[in-house]
C-alpha positions in Angstrom: 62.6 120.3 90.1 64.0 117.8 92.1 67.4 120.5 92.9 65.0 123.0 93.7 63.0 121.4 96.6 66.2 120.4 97.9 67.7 124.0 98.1 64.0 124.8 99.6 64.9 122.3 102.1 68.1 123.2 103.1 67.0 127.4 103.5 64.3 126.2 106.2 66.7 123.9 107.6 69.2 126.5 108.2 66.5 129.2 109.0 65.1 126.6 111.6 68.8 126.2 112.9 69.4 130.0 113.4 66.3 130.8 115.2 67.0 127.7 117.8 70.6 129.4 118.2 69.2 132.5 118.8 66.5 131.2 121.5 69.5 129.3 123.0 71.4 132.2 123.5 69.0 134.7 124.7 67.9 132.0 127.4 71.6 131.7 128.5 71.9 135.6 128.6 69.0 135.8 130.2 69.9 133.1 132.8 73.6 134.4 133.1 72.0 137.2 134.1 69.5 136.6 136.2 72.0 134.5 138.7 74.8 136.8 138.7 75.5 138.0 142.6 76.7 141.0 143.3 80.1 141.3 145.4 79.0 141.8 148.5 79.5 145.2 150.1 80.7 146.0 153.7 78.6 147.9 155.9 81.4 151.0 155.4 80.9 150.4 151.5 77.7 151.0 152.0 77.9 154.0 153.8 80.5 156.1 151.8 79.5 158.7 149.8 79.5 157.8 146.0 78.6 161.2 144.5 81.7 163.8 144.2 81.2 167.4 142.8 84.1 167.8 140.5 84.8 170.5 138.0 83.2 168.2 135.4 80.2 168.0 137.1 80.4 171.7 137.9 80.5 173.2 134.7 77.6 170.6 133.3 75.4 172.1 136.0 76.4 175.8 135.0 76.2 175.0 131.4 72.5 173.4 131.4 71.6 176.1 134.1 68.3 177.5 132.8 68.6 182.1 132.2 67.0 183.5 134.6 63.6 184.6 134.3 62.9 188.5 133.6 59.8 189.5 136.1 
């Protein structure tokens, strides 16, 4: 009996180990995160035009284009 509440003992060990790790690590992501700065931008980044129409784009608009309606 004694070998038994030993192995008991060691699963909540090791369960109580893994969920510490995990809480550790999703506060680092979340920190990492949360303090990450974004590379700062010039005034011209900021102004230039980000969206291009390409042929890609083009033929996603024609294909998803809803029929026309019948009056």
């Amino acid at each position: 009996m004694a070998e038994r509440d030993k192995l008991i003992l060691h699963r909540r060990s090791l369960l109580g180990v893994l969920a510490t790790g995990g809480v550790a690590v999703a506060a680092a992501a979340a920190h990492a995160t949360a303090h990450a700065s974004p590379a700062a931008e010039s005034r011209t980044d900021k102004a230039k035009a980000r969206y291009h129409v390409t042929d890609d784009i083009k033929a996603y608009y024609r294909v998803n284009r809803y029929p026309a309606r019948k009056e």
